[in-house]
Every structure is written in C-alpha cells, then in structure tokens.
VEXLO-591136 format. One record per residue (C-alpha): x, y, z; chain; residue number from 1. Coordinates in steps of 0.001 Angstrom, whole numbers, plus 500000, padded with zeros to 6 digits. Layout:
<sites>
+--------+--------+--------+--------+-----+
|     px |     py |     pz | chaine | num |
+--------+--------+--------+--------+-----+
|      X |      Y |      Z |      A | NUM |
...
+--------+--------+--------+--------+-----+
</sites>
This chain:
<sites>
+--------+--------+--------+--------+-----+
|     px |     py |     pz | chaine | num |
+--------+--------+--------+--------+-----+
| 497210 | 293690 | 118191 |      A |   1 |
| 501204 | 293979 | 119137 |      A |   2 |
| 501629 | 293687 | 115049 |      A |   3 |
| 499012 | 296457 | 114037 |      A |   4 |
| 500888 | 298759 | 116640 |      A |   5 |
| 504057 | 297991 | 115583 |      A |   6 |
| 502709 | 298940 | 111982 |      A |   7 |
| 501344 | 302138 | 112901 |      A |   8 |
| 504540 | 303223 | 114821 |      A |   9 |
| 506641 | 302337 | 112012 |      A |  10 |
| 504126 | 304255 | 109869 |      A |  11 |
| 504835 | 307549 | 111907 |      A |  12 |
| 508304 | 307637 | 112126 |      A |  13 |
| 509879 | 309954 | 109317 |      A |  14 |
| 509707 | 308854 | 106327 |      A |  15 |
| 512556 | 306671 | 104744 |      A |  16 |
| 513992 | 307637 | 101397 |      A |  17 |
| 513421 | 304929 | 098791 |      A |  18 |
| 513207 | 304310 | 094922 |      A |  19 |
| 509459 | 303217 | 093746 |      A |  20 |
| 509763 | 301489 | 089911 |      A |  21 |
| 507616 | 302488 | 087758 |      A |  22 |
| 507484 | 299871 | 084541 |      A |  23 |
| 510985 | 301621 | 083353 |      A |  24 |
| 511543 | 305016 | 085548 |      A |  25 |
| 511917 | 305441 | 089041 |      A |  26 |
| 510495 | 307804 | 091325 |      A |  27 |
| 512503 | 308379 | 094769 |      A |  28 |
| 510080 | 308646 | 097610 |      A |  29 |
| 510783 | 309939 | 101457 |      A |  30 |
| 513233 | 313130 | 100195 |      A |  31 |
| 510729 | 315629 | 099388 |      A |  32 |
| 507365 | 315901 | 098703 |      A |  33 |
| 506723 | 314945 | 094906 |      A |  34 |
| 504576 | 317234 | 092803 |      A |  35 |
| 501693 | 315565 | 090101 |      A |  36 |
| 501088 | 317803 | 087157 |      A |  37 |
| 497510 | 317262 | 085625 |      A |  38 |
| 496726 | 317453 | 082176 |      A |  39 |
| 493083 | 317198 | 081059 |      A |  40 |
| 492316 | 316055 | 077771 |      A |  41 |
| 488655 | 316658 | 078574 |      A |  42 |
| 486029 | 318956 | 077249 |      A |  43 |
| 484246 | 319518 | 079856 |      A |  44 |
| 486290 | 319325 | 083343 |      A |  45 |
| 485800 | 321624 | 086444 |      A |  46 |
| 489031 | 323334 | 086268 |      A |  47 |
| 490205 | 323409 | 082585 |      A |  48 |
| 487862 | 321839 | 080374 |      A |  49 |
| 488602 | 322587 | 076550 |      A |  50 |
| 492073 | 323866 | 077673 |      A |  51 |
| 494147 | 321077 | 076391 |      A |  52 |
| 491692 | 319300 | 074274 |      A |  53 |
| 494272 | 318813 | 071421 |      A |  54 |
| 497008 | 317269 | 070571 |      A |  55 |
| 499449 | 320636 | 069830 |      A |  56 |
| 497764 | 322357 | 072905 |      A |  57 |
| 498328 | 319005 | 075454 |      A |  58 |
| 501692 | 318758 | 073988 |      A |  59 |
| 502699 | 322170 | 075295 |      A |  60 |
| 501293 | 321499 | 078370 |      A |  61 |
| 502953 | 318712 | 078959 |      A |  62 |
| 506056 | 320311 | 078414 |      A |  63 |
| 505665 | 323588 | 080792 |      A |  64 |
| 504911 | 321359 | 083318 |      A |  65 |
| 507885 | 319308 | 083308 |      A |  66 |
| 509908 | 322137 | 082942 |      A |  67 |
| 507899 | 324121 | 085976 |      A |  68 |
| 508930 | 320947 | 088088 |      A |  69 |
| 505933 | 318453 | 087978 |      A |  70 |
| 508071 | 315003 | 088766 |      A |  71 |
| 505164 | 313095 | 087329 |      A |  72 |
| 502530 | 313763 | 084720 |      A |  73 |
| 499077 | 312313 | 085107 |      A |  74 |
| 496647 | 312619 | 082279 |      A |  75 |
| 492886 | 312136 | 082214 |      A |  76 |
| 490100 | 311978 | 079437 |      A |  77 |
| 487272 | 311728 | 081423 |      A |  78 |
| 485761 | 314692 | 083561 |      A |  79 |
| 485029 | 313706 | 087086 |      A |  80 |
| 483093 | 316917 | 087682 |      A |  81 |
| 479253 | 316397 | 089617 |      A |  82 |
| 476927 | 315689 | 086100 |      A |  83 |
| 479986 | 314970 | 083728 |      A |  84 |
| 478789 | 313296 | 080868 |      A |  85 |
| 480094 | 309726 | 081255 |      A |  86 |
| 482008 | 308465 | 077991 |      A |  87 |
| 483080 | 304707 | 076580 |      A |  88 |
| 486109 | 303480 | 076867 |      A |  89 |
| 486242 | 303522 | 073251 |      A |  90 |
| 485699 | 307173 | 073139 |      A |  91 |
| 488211 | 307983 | 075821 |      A |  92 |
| 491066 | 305870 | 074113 |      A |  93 |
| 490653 | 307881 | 071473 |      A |  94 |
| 491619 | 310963 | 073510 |      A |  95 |
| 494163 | 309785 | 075009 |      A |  96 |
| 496171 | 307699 | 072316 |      A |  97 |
| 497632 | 310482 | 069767 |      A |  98 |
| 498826 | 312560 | 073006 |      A |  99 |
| 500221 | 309357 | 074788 |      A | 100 |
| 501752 | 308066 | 071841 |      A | 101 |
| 503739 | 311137 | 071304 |      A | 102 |
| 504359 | 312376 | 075057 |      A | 103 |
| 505643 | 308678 | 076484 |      A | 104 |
| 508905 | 309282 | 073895 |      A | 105 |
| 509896 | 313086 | 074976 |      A | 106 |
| 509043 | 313510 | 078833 |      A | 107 |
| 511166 | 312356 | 081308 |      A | 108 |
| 509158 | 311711 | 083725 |      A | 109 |
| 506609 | 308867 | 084691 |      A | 110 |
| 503578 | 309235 | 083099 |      A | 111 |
| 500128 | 308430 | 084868 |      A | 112 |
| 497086 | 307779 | 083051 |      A | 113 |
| 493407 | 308638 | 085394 |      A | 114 |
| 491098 | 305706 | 084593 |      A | 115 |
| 488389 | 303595 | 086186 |      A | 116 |
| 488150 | 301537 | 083412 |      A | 117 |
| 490466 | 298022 | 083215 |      A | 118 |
| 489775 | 298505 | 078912 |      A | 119 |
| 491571 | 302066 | 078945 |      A | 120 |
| 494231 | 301107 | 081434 |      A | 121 |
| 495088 | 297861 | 079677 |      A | 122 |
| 495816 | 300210 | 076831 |      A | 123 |
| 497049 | 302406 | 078110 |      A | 124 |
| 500032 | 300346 | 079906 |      A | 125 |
| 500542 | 298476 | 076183 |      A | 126 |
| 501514 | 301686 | 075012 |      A | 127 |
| 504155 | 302238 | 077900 |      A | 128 |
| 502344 | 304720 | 080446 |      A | 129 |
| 504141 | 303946 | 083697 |      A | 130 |
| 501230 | 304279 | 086306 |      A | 131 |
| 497797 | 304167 | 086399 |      A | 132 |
| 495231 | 306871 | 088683 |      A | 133 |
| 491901 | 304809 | 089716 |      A | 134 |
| 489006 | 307155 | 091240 |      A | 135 |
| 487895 | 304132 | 092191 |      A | 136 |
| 490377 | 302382 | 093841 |      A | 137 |
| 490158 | 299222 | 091722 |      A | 138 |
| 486364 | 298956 | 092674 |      A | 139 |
| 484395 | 300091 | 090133 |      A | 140 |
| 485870 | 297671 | 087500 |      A | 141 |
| 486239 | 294226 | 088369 |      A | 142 |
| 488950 | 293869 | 085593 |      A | 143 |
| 491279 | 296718 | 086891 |      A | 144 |
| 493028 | 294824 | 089655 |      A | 145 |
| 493970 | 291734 | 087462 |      A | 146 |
| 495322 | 294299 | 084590 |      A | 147 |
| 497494 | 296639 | 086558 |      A | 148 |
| 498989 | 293484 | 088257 |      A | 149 |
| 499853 | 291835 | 085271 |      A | 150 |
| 501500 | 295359 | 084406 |      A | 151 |
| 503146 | 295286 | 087677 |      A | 152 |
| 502230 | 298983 | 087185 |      A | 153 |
| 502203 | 301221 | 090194 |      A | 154 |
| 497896 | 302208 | 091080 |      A | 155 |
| 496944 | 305032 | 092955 |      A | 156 |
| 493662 | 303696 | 094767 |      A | 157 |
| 491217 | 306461 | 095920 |      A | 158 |
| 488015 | 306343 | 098392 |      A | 159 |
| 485040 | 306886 | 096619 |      A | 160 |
| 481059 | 306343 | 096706 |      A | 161 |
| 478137 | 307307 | 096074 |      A | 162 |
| 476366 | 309538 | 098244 |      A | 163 |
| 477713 | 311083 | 101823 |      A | 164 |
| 476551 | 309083 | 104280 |      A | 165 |
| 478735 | 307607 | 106748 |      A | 166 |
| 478323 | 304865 | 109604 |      A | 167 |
| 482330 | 306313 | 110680 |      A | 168 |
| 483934 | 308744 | 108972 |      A | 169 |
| 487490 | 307894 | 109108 |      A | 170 |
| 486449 | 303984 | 109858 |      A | 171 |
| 484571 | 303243 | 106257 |      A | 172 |
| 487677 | 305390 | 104570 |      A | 173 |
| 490197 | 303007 | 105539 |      A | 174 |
| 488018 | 300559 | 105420 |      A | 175 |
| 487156 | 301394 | 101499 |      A | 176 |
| 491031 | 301805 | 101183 |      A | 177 |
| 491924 | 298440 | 102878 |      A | 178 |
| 489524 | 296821 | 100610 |      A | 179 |
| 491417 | 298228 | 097653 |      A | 180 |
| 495295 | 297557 | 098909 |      A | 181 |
| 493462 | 294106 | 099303 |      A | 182 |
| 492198 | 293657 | 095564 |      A | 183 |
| 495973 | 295030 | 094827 |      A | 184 |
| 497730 | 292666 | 096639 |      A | 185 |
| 495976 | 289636 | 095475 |      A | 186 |
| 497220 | 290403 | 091912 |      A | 187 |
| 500690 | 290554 | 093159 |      A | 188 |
| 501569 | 294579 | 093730 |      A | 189 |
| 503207 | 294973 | 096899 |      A | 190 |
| 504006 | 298052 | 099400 |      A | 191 |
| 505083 | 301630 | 097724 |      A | 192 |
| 502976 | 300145 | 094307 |      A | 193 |
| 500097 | 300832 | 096115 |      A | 194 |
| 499752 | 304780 | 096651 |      A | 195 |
| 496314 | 305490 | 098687 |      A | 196 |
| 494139 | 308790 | 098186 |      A | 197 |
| 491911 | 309624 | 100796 |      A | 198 |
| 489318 | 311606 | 097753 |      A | 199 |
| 488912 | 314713 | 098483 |      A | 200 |
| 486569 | 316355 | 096037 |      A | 201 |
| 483177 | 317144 | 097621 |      A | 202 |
| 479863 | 315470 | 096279 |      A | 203 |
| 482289 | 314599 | 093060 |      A | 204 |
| 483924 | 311667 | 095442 |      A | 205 |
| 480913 | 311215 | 098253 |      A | 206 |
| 482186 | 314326 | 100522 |      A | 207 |
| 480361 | 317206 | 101796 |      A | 208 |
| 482535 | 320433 | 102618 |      A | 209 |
| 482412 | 319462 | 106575 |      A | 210 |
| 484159 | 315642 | 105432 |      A | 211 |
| 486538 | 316915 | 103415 |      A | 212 |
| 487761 | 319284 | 106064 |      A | 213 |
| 487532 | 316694 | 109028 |      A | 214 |
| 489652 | 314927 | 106193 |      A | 215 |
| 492035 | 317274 | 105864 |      A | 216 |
| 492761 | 317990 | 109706 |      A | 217 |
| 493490 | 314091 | 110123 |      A | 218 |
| 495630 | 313654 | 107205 |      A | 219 |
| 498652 | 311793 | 108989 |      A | 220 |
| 495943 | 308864 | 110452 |      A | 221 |
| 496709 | 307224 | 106978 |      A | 222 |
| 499830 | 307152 | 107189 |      A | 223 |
| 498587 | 303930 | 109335 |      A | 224 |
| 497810 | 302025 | 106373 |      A | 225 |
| 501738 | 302095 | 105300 |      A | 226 |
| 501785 | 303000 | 102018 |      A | 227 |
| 502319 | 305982 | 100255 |      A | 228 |
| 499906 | 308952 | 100557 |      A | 229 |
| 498751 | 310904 | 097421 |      A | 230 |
| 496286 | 314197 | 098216 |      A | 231 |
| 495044 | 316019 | 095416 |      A | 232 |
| 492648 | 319405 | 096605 |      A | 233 |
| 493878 | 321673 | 093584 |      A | 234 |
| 491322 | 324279 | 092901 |      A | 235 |
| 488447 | 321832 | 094430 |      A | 236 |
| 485037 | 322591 | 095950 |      A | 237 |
| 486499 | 322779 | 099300 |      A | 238 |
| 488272 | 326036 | 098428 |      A | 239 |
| 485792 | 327295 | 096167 |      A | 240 |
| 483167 | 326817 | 099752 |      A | 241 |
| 485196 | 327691 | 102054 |      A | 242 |
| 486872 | 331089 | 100516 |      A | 243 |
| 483316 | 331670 | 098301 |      A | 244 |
| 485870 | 331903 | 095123 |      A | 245 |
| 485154 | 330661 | 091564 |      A | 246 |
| 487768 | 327977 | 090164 |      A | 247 |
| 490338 | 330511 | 088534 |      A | 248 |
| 490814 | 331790 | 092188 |      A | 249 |
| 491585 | 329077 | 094117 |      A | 250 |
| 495209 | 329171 | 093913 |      A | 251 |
| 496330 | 330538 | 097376 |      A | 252 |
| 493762 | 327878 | 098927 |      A | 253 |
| 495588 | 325157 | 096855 |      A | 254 |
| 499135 | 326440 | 098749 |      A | 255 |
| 497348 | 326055 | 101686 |      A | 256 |
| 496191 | 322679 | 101405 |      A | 257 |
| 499130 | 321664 | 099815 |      A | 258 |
| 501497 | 322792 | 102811 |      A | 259 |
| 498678 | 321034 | 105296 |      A | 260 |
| 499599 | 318015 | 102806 |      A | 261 |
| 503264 | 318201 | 103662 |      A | 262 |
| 503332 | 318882 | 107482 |      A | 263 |
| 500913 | 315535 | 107138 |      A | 264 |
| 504021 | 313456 | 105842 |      A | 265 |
| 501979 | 312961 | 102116 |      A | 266 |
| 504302 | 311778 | 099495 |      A | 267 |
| 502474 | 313429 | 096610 |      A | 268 |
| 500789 | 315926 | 095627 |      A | 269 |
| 498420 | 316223 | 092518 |      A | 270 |
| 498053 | 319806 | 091193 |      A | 271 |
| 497245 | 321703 | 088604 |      A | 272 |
| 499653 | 324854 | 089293 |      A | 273 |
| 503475 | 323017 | 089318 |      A | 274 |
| 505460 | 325991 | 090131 |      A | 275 |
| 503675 | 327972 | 093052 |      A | 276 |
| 503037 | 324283 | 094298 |      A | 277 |
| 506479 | 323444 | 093974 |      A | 278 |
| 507310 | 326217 | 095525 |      A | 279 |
| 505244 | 326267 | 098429 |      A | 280 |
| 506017 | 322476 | 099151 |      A | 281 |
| 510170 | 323412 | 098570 |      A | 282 |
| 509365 | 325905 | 101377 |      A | 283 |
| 507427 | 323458 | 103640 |      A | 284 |
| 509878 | 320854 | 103179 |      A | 285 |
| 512455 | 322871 | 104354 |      A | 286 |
| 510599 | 322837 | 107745 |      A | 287 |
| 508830 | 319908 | 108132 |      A | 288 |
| 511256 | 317186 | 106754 |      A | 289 |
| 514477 | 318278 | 108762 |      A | 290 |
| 515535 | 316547 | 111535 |      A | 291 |
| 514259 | 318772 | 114322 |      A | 292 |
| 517457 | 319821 | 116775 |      A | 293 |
| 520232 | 318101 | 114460 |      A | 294 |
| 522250 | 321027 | 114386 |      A | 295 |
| 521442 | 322542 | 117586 |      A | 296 |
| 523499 | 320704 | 120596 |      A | 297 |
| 521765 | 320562 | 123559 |      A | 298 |
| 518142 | 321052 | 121487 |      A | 299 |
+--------+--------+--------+--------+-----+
</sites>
C-alpha cells in the first residue's frame, strides 16, 4: 500500500525532463508536450483514406509534417475505422515497405509504425523503424510482446475491446493497460519504453461518446501507472458527436482536446494537423508546464 502511494505521488509531481532511446534517435520527454504526425497509407481510413496512398504522395507528406513540427512520424496501413476491411499482414507489408524504405533515410525524426500484428512489426523494426503503435496493446497478437522486446523498440500499448460494456470504467482501463505494461516487461522493456494510450476512438476502440468523455475529464488518473501518456482524439467520433460536424471540420475540437491533453500532463500527442496542434500545445505549454509563482516573490 505505502509503495503504490508513493508511486502515484511520484506520478503527479511535474514531470521530469528525460531522453527516451528509440533503436538510434532519441526523443526528450518532460520539456514540452511532443506532437505525433500521422500518415495513412490506407485506402479506406476515417480521416484521409486514399490521401497518401502512394509512394510520391506519402513522401510529401512525410515531409510537410516534419517541417510543420511533428517530432515523430507514425505511419499506418491498416484502417481502424468501425467495418474497415481487415487486411494480411502480407498485404499491409506491402504498403508500408517502398514508403519505409525510402522515408527511414531522409526524416529526422523517429519513425513509428501502427500495427497489431508481431509479422508486420518484426518487419518493420528489420528495416530500422524506431517504434512500434499497438491498438492492441500487445494483446491481440501473442507474438508482439516477444518481437518488440527483442527490438528493444519503444511500444505504445492502447486499451481496446470489443464491445462497451464495463464492470468499472476507469478500473478495467488500467486494468487492460497493466496487463499490457505486464506482457512488456516480461520481454525486457522497462519504464519510458512503455508509452500507455487510454483509446479514445468511440465504438472503433470499445467507447461510446459518454466513455470517451468521462475519459477525457480524468486524463491525469493515468499518470498513476508511471509511464508515459500518449492521447490521440484528432478529428475522432467524439468531436464529430459532440459538435454534430463531419471529419473535415473537426479541427477546432482537436485544439480543444489537445490543450485538455496538456493541462492533463500527457507526453504526446497523435494528430493529424501538426501545425495548429503545435501551436495550440506551444500555447498551453506556456501555461501549464511553468513553475507556478517562480518569478513572483511572495506568490
């Protein structure tokens, strides 16, 4: 008991700066809040499907969102959308290899690759990718633990399941989370490795628009599980419900969330927008990170 308490003080105390490896290039957590770029090499996604389905057009991409500020790059070939049409492994290699192959040489920063699937991941961490996104959290594939281990590759871990029913909310979350900084652990990745996601995403991740709110308005309660905290919201269902707006308008919501996100203490954010993102969270850093009364005697 004395132990878990100490844990979840140290958990809420501002958070330290410190450099997280990442197979070759380091990320510095605890300074700012870090922005994810997503690039979708899918046909068919929610937000962008067919956008940046080639290898010229993902390219570019790429590119503008480095240079709009994205301080990591995470690519995915497989649409999580409600009814997606599920693909092989084999088949999403094969989107993802020609634009890895040529990205992991010319960006600067880390790139992730979002994959359930231990065959892809393996892959993908041969080729040099530096993290690896699991929707998840290293329970869908019994292989996926042992393989980003071996890597000693950073692995985001998400909550997932099927369905929204809940015994306890915020108790089967953690729970689902534990589980996974478990299966990470046992193959050898220790602390900042292991970046939790609580999922939001609606009916996509086993939410309902009431969940992912309740969700969103207890944000820092993960910050008990000591690791680093990655949200991603950007242009999701949530929005779309709660401000009746189609995808291509959902990017003042995103802000929104995002800046929730920061005064939260999450370490990353995963967007599709970089620059208003980057600017928003610039902004909300400015407030939320200083050290309240520092330069104010007598504060």
């Amino acid at each position: 008991m004395g132990k878990s308490l100490k844990g979840l003080l140290d958990a809420l105390e501002p958070p330290k700066q410190r450099v997280l490896p990442c197979r070759g290039k380091d990320i510095v957590l605890g300074e700012r809040t870090l922005i994810m770029g997503i690039l979708n090499l899918t046909p068919d996604s929610f937000s962008d499907g067919g956008k940046f389905n080639t290898l010229e057009r993902a390219l570019k991409q790429a590119e503008a969102l480095v240079e709009q500020g994205a301080d990591i790059l995470d690519i995915g070939a497989e649409s999580t959308r409600i009814n997606h049409e599920p693909v092989s492994a084999e088949e999403e290699w094969e989107r993802l290899e020609a634009v890895l192959k040529a990205l992991l040489p010319r960006i600067a920063v880390p790139i992730s690759v979002d994959t359930y699937k231990a065959d892809v991941a393996e892959r993908a961490l041969a080729a040099g990718v530096h993290m690896i996104n699991d929707v998840w959290g290293l329970q869908k594939d019994p292989r996926m633990a042992e393989v980003v281990g071996r890597a000693q590759a950073p692995v985001i871990v998400m909550h997932n399941q099927e369905g929204s029913n809940y015994h306890h909310l915020m108790g089967d979350i953690m729970a689902y989370l534990k589980k996974s900084i478990h299966l990470a652990e046992e193959q050898g990745l220790a602390g900042d490795q292991i970046i939790i996601d609580p999922g939001i995403g609606g009916t996509a991740f086993g939410k309902s628009l009431d969940i992912d709110l309740e969700i969103m308005s207890r944000l820092e309660e993960f910050r008990s599980l000591g690791r680093p905290i990655l949200l991603g919201t950007s242009r999701k269902s949530m929005i779309g419900q709660t401000l009746n707006l189609p995808t291509e308008e959902r990017l003042e919501g995103t802000l929104a969330t995002s800046v929730v996100g920061v005064a939260a203490g999450v370490d990353i954010l995963r967007v599709h927008d970089v620059q208003a993102n980057k600017r928003a969270v610039q902004m909300a850093d400015a407030i939320y990170r200083r050290k309240r009364g520092e330069n104010f005697s007598g504060s």
